[in-house]
C-alpha positions as CSV (number, residue, x, y, z in Angstrom):
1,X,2.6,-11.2,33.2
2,X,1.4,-14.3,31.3
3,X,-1.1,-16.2,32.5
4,X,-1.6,-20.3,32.5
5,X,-4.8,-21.3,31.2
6,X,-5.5,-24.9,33.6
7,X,-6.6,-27.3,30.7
8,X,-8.7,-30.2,31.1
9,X,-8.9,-33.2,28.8
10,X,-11.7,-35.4,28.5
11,X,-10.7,-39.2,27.6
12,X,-13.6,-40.4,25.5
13,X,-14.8,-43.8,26.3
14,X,-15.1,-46.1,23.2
15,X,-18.2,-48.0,22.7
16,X,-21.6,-46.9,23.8
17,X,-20.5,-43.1,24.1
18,X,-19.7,-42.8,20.6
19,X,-23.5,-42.3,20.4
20,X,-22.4,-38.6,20.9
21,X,-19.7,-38.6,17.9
22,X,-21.7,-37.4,14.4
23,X,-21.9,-33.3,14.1
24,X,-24.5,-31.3,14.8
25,X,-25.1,-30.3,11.8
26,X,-26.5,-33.6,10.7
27,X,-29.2,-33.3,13.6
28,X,-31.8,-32.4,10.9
29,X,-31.3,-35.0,8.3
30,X,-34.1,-37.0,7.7
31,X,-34.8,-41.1,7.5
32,X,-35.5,-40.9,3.4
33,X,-35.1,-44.8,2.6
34,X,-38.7,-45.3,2.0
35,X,-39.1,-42.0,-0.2
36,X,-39.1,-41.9,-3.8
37,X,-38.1,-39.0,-6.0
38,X,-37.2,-39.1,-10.0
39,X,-34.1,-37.6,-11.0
40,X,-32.2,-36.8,-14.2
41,X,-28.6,-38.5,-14.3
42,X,-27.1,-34.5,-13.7
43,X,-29.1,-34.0,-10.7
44,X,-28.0,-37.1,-9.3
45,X,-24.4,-36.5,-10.0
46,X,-25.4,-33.0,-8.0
47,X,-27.0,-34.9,-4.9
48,X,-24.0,-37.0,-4.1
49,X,-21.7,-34.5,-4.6
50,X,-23.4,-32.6,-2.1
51,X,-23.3,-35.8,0.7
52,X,-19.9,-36.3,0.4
53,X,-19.1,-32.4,0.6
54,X,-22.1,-32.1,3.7
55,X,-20.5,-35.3,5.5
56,X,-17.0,-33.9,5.6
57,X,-15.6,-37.0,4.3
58,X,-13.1,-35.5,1.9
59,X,-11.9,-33.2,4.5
60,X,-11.7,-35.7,6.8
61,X,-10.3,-39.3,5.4
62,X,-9.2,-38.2,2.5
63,X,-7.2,-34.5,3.5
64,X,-5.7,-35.6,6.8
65,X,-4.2,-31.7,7.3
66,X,-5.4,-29.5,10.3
67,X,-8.2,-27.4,10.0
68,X,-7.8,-24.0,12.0
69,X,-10.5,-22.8,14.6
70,X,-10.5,-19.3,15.8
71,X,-8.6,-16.2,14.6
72,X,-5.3,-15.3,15.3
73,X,-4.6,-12.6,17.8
74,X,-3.6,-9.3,16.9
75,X,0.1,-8.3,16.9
76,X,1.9,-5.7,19.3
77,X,3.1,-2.7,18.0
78,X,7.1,-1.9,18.7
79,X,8.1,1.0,20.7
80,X,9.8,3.8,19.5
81,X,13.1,4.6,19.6
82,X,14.8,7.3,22.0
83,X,15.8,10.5,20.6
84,X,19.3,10.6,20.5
85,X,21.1,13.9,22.2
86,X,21.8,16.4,19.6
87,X,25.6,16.8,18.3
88,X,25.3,21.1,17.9
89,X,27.2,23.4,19.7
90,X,29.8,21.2,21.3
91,X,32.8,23.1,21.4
92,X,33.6,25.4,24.4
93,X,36.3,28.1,25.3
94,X,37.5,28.7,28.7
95,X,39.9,31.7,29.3
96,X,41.6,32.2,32.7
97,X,42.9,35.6,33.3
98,X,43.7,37.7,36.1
99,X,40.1,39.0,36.7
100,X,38.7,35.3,36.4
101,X,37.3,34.4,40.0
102,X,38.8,31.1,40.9
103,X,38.1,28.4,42.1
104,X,35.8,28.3,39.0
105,X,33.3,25.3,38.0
106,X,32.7,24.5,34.2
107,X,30.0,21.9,33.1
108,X,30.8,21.1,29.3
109,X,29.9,17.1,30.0
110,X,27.5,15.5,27.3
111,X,23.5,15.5,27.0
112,X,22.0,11.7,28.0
113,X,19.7,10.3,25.4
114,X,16.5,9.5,26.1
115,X,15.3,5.9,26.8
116,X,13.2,3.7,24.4
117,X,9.7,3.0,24.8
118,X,8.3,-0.6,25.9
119,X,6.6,-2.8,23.3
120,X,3.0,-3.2,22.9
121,X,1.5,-6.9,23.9
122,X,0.0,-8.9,21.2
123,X,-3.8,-10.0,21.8
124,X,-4.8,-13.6,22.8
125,X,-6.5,-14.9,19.9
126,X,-10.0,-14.8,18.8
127,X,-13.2,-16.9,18.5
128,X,-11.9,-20.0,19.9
129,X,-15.0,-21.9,20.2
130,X,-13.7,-25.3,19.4
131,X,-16.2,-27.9,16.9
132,X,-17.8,-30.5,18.6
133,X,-15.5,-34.3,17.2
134,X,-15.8,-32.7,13.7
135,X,-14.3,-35.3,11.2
136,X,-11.3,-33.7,10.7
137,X,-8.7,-32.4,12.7
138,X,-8.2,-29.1,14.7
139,X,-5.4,-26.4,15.0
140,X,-6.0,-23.8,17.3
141,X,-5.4,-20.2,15.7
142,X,-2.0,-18.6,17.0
143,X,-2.0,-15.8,19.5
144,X,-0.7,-12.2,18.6
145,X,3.0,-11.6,19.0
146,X,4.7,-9.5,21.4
147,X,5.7,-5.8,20.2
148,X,9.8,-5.4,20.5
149,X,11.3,-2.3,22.9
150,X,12.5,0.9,21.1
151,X,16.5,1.4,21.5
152,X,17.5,3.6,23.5
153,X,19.2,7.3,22.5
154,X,22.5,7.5,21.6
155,X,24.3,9.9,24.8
156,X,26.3,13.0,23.3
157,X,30.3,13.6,24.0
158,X,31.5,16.2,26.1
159,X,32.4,19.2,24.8
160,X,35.5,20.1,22.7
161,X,37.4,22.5,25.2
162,X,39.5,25.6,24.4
163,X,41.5,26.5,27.7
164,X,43.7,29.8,27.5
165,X,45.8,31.2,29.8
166,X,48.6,33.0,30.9
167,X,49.6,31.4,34.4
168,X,49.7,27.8,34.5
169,X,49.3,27.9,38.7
170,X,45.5,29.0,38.3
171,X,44.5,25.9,36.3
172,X,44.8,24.0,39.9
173,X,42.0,25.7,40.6
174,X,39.7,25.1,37.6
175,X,37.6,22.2,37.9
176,X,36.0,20.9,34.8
177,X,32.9,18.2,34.0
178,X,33.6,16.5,30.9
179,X,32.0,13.3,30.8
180,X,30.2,12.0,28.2
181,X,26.1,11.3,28.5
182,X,24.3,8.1,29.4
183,X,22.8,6.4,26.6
184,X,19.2,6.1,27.1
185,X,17.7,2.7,28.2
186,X,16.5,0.3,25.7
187,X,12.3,-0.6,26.1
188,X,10.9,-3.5,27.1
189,X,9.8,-6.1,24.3
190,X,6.3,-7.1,25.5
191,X,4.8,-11.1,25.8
192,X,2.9,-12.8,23.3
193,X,-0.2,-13.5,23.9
194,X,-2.1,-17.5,24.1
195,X,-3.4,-18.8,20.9
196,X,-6.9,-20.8,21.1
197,X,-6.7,-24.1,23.3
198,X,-8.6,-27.5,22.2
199,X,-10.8,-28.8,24.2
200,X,-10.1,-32.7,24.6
201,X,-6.6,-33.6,22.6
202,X,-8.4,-36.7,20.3
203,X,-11.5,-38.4,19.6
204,X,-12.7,-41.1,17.2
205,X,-15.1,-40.5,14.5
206,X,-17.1,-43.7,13.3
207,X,-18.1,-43.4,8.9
208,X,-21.2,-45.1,7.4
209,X,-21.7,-46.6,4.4
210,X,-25.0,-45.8,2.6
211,X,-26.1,-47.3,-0.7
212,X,-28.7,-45.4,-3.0
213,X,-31.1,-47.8,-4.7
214,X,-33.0,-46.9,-7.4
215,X,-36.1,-48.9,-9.6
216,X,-38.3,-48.0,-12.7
217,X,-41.8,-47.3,-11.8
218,X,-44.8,-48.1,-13.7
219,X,-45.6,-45.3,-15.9
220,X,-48.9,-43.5,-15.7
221,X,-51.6,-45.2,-18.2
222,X,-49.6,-48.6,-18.4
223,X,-50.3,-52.2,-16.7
224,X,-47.2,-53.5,-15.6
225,X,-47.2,-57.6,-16.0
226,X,-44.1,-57.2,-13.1
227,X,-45.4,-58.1,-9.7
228,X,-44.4,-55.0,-7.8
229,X,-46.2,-55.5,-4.6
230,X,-43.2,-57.0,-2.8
231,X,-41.5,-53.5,-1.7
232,X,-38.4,-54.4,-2.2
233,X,-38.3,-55.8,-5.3
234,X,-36.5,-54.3,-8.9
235,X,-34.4,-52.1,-6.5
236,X,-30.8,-51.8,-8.1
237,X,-27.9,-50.3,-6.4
238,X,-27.2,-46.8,-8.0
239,X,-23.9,-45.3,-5.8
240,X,-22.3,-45.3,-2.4
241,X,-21.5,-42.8,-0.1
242,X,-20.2,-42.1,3.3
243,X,-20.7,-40.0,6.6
244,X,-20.2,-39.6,9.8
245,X,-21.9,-41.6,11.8
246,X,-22.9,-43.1,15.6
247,X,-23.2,-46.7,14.4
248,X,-26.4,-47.7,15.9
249,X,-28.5,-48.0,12.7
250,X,-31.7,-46.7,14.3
251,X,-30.2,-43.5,15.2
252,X,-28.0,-43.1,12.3
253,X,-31.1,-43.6,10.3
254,X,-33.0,-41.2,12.3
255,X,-30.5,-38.1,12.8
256,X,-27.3,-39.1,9.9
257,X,-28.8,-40.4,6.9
258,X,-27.6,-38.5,3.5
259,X,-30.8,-36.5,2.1
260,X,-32.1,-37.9,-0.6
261,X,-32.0,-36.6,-4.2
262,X,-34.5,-34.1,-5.1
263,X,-35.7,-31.7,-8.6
264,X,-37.0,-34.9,-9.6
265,X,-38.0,-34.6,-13.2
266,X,-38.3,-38.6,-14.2
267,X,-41.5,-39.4,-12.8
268,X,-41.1,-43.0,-13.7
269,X,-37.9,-43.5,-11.4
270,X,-37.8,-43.8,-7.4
271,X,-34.3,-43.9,-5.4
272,X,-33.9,-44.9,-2.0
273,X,-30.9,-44.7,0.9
274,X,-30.0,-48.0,2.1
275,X,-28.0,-48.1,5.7
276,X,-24.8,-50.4,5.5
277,X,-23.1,-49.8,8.9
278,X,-19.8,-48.8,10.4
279,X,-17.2,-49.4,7.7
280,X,-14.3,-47.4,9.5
281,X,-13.5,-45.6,12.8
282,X,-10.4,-42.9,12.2
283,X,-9.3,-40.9,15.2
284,X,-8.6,-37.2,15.0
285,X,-6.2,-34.6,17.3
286,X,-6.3,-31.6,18.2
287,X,-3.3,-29.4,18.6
288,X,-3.6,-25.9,21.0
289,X,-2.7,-22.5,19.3
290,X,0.9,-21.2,19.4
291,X,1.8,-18.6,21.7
292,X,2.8,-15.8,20.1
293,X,6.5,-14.7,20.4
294,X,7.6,-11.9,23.0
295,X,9.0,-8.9,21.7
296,X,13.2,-8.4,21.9
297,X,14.6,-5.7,24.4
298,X,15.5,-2.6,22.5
299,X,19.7,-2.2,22.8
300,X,20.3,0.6,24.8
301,X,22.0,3.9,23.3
302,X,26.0,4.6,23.1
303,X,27.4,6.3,25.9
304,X,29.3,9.4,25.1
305,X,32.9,9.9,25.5
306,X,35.2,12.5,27.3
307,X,35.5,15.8,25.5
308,X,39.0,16.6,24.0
309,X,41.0,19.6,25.6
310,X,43.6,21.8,24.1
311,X,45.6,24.2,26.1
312,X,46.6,27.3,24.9
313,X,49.3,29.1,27.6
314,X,48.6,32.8,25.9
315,X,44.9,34.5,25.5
316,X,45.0,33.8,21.8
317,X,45.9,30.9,18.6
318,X,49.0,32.7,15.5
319,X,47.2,32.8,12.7
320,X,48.7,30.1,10.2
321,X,50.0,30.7,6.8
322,X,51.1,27.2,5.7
323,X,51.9,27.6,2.4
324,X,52.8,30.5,-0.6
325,X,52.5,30.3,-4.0
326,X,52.5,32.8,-7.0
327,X,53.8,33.2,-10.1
328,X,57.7,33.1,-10.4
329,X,57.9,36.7,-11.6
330,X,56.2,38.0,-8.8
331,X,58.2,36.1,-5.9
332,X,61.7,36.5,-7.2
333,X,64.2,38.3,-4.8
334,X,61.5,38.5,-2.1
335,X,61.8,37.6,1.3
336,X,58.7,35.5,2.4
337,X,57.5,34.1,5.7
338,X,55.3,31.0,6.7
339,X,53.5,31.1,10.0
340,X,53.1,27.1,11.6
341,X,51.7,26.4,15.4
342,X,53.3,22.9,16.6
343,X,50.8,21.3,18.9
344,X,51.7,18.2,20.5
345,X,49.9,15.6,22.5
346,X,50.6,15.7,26.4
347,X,49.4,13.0,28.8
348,X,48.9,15.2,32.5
349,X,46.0,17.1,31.8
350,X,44.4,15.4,34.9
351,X,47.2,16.9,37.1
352,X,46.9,20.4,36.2
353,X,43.4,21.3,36.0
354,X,41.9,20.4,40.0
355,X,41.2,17.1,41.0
356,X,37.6,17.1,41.0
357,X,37.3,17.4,37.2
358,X,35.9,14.8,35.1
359,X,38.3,14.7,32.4
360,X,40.4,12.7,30.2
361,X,44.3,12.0,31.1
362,X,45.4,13.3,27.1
363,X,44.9,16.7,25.7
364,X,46.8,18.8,22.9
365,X,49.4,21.6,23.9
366,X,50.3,24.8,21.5
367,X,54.1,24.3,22.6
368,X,54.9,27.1,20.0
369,X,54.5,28.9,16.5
370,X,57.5,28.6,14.0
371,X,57.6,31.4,11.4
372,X,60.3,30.2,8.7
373,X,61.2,32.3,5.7
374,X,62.4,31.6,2.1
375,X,63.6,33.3,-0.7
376,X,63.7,32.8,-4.9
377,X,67.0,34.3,-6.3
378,X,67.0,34.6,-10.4
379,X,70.8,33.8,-11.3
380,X,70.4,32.5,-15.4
381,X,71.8,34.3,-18.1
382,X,68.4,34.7,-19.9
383,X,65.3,36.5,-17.6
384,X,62.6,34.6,-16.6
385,X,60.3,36.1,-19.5
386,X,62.4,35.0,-22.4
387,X,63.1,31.8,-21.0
388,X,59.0,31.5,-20.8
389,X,58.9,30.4,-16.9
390,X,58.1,33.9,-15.6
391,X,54.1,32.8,-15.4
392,X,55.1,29.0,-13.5
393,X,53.8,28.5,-10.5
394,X,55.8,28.0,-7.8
395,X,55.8,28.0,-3.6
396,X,56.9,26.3,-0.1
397,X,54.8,25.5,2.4
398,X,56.0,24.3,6.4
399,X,56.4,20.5,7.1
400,X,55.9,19.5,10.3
401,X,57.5,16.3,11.3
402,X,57.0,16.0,15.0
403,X,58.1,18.9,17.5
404,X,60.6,19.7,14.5
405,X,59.3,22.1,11.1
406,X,61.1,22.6,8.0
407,X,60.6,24.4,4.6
408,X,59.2,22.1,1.9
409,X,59.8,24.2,-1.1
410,X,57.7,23.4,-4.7
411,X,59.4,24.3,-7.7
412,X,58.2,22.8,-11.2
413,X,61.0,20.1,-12.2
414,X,62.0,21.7,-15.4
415,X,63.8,24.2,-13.5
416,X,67.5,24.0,-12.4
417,X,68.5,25.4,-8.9
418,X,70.4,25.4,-5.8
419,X,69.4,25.6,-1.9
420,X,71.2,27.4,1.1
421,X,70.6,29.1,3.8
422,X,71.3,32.7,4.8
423,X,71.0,33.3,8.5
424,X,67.2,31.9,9.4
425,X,65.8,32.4,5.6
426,X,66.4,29.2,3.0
427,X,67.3,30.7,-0.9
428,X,66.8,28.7,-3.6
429,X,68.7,29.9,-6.5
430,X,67.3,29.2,-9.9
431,X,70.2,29.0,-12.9
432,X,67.9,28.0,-15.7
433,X,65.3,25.6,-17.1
434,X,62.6,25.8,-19.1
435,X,58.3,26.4,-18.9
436,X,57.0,22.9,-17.7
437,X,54.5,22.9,-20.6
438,X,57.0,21.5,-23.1
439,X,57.2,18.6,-21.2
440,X,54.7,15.5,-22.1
441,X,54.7,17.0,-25.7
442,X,55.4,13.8,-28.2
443,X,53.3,13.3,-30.8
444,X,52.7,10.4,-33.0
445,X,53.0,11.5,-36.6
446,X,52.3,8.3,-37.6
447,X,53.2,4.9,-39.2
448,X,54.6,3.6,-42.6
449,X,54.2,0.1,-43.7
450,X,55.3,-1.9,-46.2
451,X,56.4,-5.4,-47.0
452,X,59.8,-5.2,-45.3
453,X,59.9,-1.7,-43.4
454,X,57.6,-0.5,-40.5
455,X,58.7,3.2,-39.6
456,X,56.7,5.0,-36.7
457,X,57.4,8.9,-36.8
458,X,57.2,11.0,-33.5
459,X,57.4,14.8,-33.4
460,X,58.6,16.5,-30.2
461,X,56.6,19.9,-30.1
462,X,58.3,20.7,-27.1
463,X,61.8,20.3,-28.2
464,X,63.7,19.9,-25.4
465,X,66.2,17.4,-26.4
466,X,69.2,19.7,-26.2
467,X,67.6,20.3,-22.2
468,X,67.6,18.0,-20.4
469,X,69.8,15.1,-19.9
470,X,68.0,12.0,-21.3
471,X,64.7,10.9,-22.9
472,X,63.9,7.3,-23.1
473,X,61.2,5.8,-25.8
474,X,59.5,2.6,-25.0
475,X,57.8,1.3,-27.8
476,X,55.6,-1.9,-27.1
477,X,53.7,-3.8,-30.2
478,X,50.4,-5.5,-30.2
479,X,48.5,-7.7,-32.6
480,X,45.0,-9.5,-32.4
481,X,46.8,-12.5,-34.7
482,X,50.2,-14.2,-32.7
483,X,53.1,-15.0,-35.4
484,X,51.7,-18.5,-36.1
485,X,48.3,-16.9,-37.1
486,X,46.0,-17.5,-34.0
487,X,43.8,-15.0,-33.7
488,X,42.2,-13.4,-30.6
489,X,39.4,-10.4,-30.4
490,X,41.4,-8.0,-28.5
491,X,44.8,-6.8,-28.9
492,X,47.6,-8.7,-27.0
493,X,50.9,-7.2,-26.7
494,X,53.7,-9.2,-28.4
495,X,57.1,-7.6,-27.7
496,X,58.9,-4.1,-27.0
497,X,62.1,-2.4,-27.5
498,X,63.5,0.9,-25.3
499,X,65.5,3.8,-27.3
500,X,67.4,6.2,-25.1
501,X,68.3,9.8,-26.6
502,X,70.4,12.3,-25.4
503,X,71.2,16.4,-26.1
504,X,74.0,14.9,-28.4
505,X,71.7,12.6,-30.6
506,X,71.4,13.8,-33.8
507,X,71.1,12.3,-37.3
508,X,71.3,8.5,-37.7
509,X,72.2,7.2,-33.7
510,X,72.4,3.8,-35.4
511,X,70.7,1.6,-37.8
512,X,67.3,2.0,-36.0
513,X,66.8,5.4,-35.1
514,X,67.3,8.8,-37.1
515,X,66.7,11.8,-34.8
516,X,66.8,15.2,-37.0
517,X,65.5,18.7,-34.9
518,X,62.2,17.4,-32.6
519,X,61.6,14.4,-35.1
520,X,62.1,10.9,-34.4
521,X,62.3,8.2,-37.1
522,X,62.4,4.6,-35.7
523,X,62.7,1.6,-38.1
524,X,61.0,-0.9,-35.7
525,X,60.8,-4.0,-38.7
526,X,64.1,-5.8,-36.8
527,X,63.0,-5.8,-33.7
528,X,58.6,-6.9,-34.6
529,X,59.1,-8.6,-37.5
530,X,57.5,-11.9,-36.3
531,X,54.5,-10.4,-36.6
532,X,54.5,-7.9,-38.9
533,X,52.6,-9.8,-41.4
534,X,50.5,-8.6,-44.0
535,X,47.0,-8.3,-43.0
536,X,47.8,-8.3,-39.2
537,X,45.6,-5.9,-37.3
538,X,48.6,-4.4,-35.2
539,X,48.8,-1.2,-32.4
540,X,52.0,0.8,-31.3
541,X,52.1,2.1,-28.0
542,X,54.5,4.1,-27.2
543,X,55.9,5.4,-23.7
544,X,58.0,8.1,-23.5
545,X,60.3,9.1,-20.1
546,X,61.7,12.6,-20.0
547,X,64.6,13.0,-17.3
548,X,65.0,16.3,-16.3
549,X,68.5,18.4,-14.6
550,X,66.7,18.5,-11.3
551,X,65.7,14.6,-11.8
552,X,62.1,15.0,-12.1
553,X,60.9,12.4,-14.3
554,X,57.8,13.3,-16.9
555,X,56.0,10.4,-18.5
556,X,53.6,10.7,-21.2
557,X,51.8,7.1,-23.5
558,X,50.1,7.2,-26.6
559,X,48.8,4.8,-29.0
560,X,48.6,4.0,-32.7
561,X,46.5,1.7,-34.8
562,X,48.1,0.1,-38.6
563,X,47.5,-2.8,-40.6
564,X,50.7,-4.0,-41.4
């Protein structure tokens, strides 16, 4: 609870009770008009420095900024954070068979995290005794800020829950707790503290002009023809300064006058403060301390959500096989089953377990267990060895696609074959193909150049023209210079050109291509000439597409560097 400090300001009468004004610390300055003291031009310098720095002139006129009283008040430390309930062991199995006793009661609901702890308050500040109508103005030191609450704990979920059973009629009489936890409360931020309060909001400062006099004295051993009797005569004005003052010359001269220079080392010189009067009044403010800030509430922890259910109507979960795979050889003429639970989401969970529960409306049901089969059958001429396949892998594996499962079979596309089924088991019959490693095989020989020819060479080290059904060649030509000479520091690509080759291309296709065994010769000058130029810094890439029997489509890129 913050308390209100009552504050009382003074209004300062002007006139007669600014005999109160000038700082203490002048109270022991001495009158020192009459004195005399000889003084090098340094120590001089010194002496006034030292008035205008002890009057608090500068400060004062001259730096009109606040000066800070007091110390500022400590801060308050935050609170610390709730623990948050712990995550481990949330799963739970529940099994209702005929020697369960029913009604039965099962708590699985989440743990509550813990609450945050309150902020610390921040301390009033410190040494606030205020100066007495210095010549400068005041800012009151700030007070210490509030420390903010700890969050609160993140709550747990409820547990993940396993129910198996055989009859659904008992579940009626299970009655389950599944709630999530509370989070824990978020702390308390605590208030700042005051800062340091002024004591009146103003007051007026009078400043004083003094002159410093100084006059040649005679020597010691010498008769001076001057007449120096009169006092005041040969006096010549030096400097000025000015302080603080009450403006009433007699006190001024008494309690506020400047001290006069001293380490006199001329002894033929004497200097003497002369008082001027009030040359200026300038009023100063004072401005209380800030309060400092109270600490923000910590944000309270998550609640935890309901646990999610699954209902299993037998005492255990089929154990899944998904998927198969092996090599070729060792699967052909094998019959081979996949093992798949279907579990769909149901929306009545509160109706079957008993009315008391705590529990979501949503759970997931194991409505049954499909156990598909499959079969390879080898029906090529050549075995599965001299054809090179007999080490591919192959497989199937169940898709799921709602309540409904299927075989999803996964055969390399270089191999030819036919599905059917034969009662509940799906055959695919394989009539031929080829290893999938001969696939993605080109290989750029390389590229010949000359004034009015530009042949690239590819090699085919898979050589499956004679296959497969199609192969198309993209070839695509870049150049850092364009074909009107503009040159660029990277490559751009300029044009392109497909060629298409099929099991019955062989020898010259036509004017541009010449296709002899597993090489490829293509005469690319027609179609590039532009900028095939001499000098050009040019790049083929080339993209090659190989359609296979059973459609699957391999790609494959590569890139050569020429000079044209």
């Amino acid at each position: 609870m913050r308390f209100f400090k009552l504050r009382s300001f003074i209004v300062t009468a002007i006139g007669v009770l600014l005999l109160v004004v000038a700082p203490n610390y002048y109270a022991d300055a001495q009158l020192h008009y009459a004195r005399t003291a000889d003084l090098s031009t340094a120590d001089l310098s010194t002496q006034i420095q030292y008035a205008h720095h002890q009057s608090g002139y500068d400060a004062g006129r001259r730096n009109r900024g606040y000066h800070t009283f007091g110390e500022p008040g400590r801060n308050g430390s935050d609170g610390r954070s709730g623990r948050s309930a712990s995550t481990a062991s949330r799963y739970s199995t529940i099994r209702v068979t005929g020697d369960t006793p029913l009604p039965a009661y099962y708590d699985v609901s989440g743990t509550n995290g813990n609450n945050g702890e309150n902020g610390s308050p921040g301390e009033p500040a410190r040494y606030c005794r205020v100066p007495r109508r210095p010549p400068y103005s005041l800012q009151g030191a700030k007070g210490g800020n509030g420390g903010s609450g700890g969050n609160g704990g993140n709550a747990s979920n409820g547990k993940n829950v396993d129910i198996y059973y055989t009859d659904e009629a008992t579940l009626s009489q299970i009655t389950v707790d599944a709630r999530g936890g509370i989070g824990g409360r978020g702390g308390q931020g605590a208030y700042g503290e005051d800062g340091c309060d002024c004591v009146e909001p103003e007051w007026v400062v009078n400043f004083c002009e003094w002159q410093l006099l100084s006059r040649t004295t005679v020597p010691a051993g010498q008769t001076s023809t001057e007449d120096v009797s009169d006092e005041d005569a040969g006096w010549t004005l030096h400097s000025t300064v000015v302080v603080p003052c009450t403006g009433v010359q007699r006190v001024d001269e008494r309690e506020n006058a400047p001290p006069l220079p001293s380490n006199a080392n001329r002894p033929n010189t004497a200097y003497r403060w002369v008082y001027q009067g009030v040359i200026e009044a300038e009023r100063f403010h004072c401005r209380d301390g800030e309060n400092g800030t109270d600490g923000q509430n910590g944000q309270a922890g998550s609640n935890g959500r309901y646990g999610s259910f699954r209902l299993i109507p037998r005492m255990y979960i089929p154990t899944e096989s998904g998927d198969r795979r092996g090599e070729l050889g060792e699967l052909v003429g094998r019959n081979l089953q996949l093992a798949k639970n279907i579990w769909v989401t149901r929306q009545d969970l509160r109706s079957k377990l008993n009315s008391a529960s705590n529990i979501p409306s949503s759970y997931t049901f194991l409505r049954s267990t499909v156990r598909p089969q499959f079969r390879l059958d080898w029906a090529a001429e050549a075995t599965p060895e001299s054809l090179g396949v007999a080490t591919t892998e192959v497989g199937a594996s169940v898709a799921v696609q709602g309540e409904r499962a299927s075989i999803a079979l996964d055969i390399p596309g270089t191999l030819d074959y036919t599905t059917a089924m034969e009662g509940d088991v799906e055959v695919a019959t394989i009539t031929g193909g080829f290893s999938p490693s001969r696939v993605q095989s080109f290989r750029i020989e390389g590229v010949e150049s000359g004034e009015d020819n530009s042949r690239l060479i590819l090699v085919d080290e898979g050589d499956i023209r004679s296959l497969i059904p199609r192969s198309k060649i993209e070839v695509v030509l870049l150049t850092k210079q364009s074909a009107s000479g503009l040159e660029s520091p990277d490559y751009q690509e300029r044009h392109r050109v497909d060629f298409v080759v099929t099991p019955t291309s062989t020898g010259l296709i036509n004017r541009n291509i010449t296709v002899e065994g597993n090489r490829y010769v293509l005469d690319l000058q027609r179609y590039f000439n532009a900028w095939l130029k001499p000098g050009y810094e040019a790049r083929y890439r080339v993209n090659v597409q190989q359609t296979t029997n059973a459609g699957a489509v391999y790609e494959q890129s590569e890139e050569v560097d020429f000079e044209s």
